[in-house]
N, C-alpha and C positions, 0 to 999 in steps of 0.2 A: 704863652704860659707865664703867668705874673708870680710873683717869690712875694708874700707878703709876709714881712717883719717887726714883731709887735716888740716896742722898746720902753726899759724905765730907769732911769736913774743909773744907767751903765756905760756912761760914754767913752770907755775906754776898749769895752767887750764891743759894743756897735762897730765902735771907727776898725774893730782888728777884722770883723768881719764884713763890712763895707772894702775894705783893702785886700780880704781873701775873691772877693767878687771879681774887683779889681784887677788881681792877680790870675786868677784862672778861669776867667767867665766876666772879660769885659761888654760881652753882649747879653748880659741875664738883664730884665728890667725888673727893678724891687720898689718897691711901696714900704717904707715904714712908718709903722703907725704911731708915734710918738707920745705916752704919756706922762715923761718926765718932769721935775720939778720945773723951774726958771733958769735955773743957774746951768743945770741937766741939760735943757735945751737947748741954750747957748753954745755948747759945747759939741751936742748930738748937728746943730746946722752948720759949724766949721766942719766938722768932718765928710757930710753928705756934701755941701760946695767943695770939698776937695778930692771928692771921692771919682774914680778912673772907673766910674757905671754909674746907668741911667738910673735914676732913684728920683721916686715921687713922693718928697716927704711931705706927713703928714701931722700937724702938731694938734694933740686934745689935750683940753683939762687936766692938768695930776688927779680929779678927781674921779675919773667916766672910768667905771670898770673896763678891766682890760675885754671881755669878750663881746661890751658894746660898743670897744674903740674899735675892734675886729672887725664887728658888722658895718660900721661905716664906714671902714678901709673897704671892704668889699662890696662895698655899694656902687665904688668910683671906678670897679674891673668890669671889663667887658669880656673877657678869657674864658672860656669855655670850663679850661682848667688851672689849677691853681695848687701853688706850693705854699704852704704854710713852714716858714722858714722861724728863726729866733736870734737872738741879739749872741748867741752862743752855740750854734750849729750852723754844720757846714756842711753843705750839699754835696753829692758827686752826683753832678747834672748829668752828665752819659745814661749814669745809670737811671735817674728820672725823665730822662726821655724816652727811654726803651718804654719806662713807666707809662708817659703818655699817650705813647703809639700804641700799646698796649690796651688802652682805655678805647682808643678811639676802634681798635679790631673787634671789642667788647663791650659794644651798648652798656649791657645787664651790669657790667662792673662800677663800682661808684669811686674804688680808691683801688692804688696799686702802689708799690714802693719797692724798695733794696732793703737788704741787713743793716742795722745798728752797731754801729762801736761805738762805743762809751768811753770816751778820757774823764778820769776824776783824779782831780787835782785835792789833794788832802789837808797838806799842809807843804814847806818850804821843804821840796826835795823829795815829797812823799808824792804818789800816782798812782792808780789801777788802770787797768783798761777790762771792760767786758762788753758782750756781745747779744744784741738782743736779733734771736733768728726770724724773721717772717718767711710766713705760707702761705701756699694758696688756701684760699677760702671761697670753694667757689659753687658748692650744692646748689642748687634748685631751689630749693625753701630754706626760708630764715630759720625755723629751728634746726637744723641738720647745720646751716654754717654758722650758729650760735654756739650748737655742740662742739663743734669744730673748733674752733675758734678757743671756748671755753677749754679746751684742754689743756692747752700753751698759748696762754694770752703773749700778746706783743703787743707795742705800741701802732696802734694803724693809721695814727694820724701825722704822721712823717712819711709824706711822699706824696703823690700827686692828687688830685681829687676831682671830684666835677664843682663845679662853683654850687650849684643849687643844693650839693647835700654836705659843703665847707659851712653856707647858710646856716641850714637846720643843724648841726652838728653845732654851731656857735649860739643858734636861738636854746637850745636842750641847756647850755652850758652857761646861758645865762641866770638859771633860777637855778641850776644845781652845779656844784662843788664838794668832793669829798676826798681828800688826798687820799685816802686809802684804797678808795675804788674809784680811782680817777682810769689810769689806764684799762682796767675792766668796764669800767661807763662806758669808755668812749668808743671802743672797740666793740660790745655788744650794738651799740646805736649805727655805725658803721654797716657793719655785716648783717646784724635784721632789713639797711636799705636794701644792700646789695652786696654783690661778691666782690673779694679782693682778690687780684694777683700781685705775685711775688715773682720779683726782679732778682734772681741768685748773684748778685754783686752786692758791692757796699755801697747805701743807700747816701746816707745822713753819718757825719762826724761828729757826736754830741757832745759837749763838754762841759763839765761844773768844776766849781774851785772852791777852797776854801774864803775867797772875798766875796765874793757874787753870791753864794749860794750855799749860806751858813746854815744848816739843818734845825729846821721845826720840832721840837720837843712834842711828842703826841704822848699822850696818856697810853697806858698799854690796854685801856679795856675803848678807845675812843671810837672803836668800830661798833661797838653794841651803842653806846651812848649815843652813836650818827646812824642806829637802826631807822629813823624816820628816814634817813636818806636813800639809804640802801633799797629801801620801799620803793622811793621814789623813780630809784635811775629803774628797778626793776619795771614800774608802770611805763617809763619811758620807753625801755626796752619790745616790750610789749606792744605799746603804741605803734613805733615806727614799723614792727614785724607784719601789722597788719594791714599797712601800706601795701607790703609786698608778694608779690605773685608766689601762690603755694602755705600762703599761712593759714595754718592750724590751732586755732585758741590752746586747745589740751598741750599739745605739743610742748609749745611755745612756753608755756605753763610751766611745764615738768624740764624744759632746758634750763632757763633760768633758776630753779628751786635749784637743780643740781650743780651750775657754775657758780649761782653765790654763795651755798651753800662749800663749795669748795674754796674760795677766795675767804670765808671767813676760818676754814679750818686754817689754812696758809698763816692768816694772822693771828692764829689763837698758837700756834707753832707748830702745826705739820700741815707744811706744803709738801706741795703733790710728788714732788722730784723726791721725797724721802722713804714713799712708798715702795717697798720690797719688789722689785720688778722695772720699775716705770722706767728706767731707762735704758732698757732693753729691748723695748715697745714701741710702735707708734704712739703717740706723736714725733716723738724724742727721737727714737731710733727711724730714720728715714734716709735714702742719701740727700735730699733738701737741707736737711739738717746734718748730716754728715758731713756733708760738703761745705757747710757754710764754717761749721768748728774745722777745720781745713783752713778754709783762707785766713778766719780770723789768726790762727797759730802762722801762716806764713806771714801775713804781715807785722809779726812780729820776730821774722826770720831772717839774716839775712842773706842774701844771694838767690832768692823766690822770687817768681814772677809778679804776684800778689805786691811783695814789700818794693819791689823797683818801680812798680803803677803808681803807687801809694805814698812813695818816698820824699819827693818834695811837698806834696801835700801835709804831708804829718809833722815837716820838717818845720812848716809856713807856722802851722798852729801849733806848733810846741812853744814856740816862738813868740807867740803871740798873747799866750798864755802866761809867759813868763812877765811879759809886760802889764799884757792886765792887772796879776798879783801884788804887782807892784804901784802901779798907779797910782799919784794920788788924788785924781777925782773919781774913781770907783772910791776908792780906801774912804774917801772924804763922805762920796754918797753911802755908801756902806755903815756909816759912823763907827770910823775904825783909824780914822784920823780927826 
């Protein structure tokens, strides 16, 4: 199983992460795919020569988009399956192994993963943490786990996957991008191949800060004005569903009109959680989900089982983060010094 890590112009965020590997998982082997400037790179190959794990670095053009640096990183795996990792998350491998054993019990499944915790770093002294729940998604036909799926999107592309639909899922995302229905893309293309299983641990450590990852100004109407795309990921959608065993044209049809049509209510300002009931209901109300807002609240408790697992982990990358923030070859790449 290869952790493949697409990097740019963050050589302070790689090296904290190359070090967490280090740290807790000096037998993972990572590939990263390097698209940074000169100066960038310079920096990104002291740290992978210093690095305490096998890493098979990979340097491309500043100029190759990142999801054709992807495909070429994955051209050079021979792994069956594959962790799409980032210069700023952090793994808990246990729990992606369970994932890949998992995979392997389950032909029909094309991806599996753990819960999401979320650190965001805001500014000097400022931080959230939230928690993004995965489920199973695992019906028979692609509309029924698009319905699914569409009711409480999560991100599905954190956790383990089969190499040939990591491929297709990076060829889709070559010719479309839409920040606003980015996580809904990708996860609709996902679950039209095949079923997900969910791993009830914590998956993936994900982290944004105020240097690395200064927030896009989007116009408030930019989802109508990126209607051609919205089209597009839907054709997409569509497409892949008909690959797979149990597709229904109408169906398929009528899932999509109703999840995009919900994802653009969300953005126009009433998402689904505000609706009179809804979290008193499945999806929301289940113990998958009960349990999972359980652990996230103990690991932020102390004397829980949950937070003593979790403990030097969190500890590593608070740590790490503090550094990062500070840096000044981020700060410098960032043009913030």
């Amino acid at each position: 199983m290869k952790i493949v890590i697409p990097t740019a112009n963050r050589p302070a965020s790689l090296r904290a992460v190359l070090d967490y590997y280090g740290r807790f998982y000096p037998r993972a082997e990572l590939v990263v795919a390097d698209g940074s400037t000169a100066e960038a790179k310079e920096l990104n190959q002291q740290a992978v020569g210093e690095a305490q794990v096998a890493v098979d670095y990979q340097p491309y053009d500043e100029d190759l988009p990142v999801f054709e640096r992807l495909l070429r990183a994955l051209s050079s795996i021979d792994r069956q399956f594959v962790i799409m990792g980032a210069d700023d998350n952090y793994p808990v491998l246990e729990t992606l192994e369970k994932a890949r054993k998992r995979l392997i019990e389950k032909p029909e499944a094309m991806c599996a993963g753990g819960h999401l915790v979320h650190l965001d770093v805001t500014g000097p002294g400022r931080a959230s943490a939230r928690l993004d729940v995965v489920r199973h998604i695992n019906a028979d036909n692609p509309a029924q786990r698009m319905r699914v799926f569409g009711s409480l999107p999560f991100p599905t592309s954190y956790g383990v996957a089969r190499r040939e639909h990591v491929i297709a899922r990076l060829e889709f995302l070559k010719s479309w991008y839409f920040r606003s229905f980015y996580e809904l893309g990708v996860g609709l293309i996902d679950v039209a191949a095949g079923q997900y299983f969910a791993i009830p641990e914590v998956g993936f450590v994900c982290t944004s800060n105020y240097v690395d990852d200064r927030p896009s100004v989007d116009e408030p109407l930019a989802y109508l004005r990126g209607a051609d795309q919205v089209l597009a990921m839907h054709d997409a959608a569509l497409e892949h569903a008909s690959r797979a065993p149990g597709f229904d044209e109408a169906q398929v049809r009528d899932v999509l009109s109703s999840v995009i049509g919900r994802r653009t209510a969300a953005l126009a300002g009433a998402p689904t959680h505000q609706v009179v009931g809804f979290v008193d209901k499945a999806p929301y109300k289940t113990p998958m989900v009960d349990n999972a807002r359980q652990l996230f609240a103990d690991l932020f408790t102390e004397g829980t089982a949950a937070r003593a697992q979790h403990a030097d982990r969190f500890a590593f990358i608070a740590e790490r983060i503090q550094q990062i923030t500070t840096s000044s070859a981020n700060l410098a790449q960032a043009g913030l010094r």
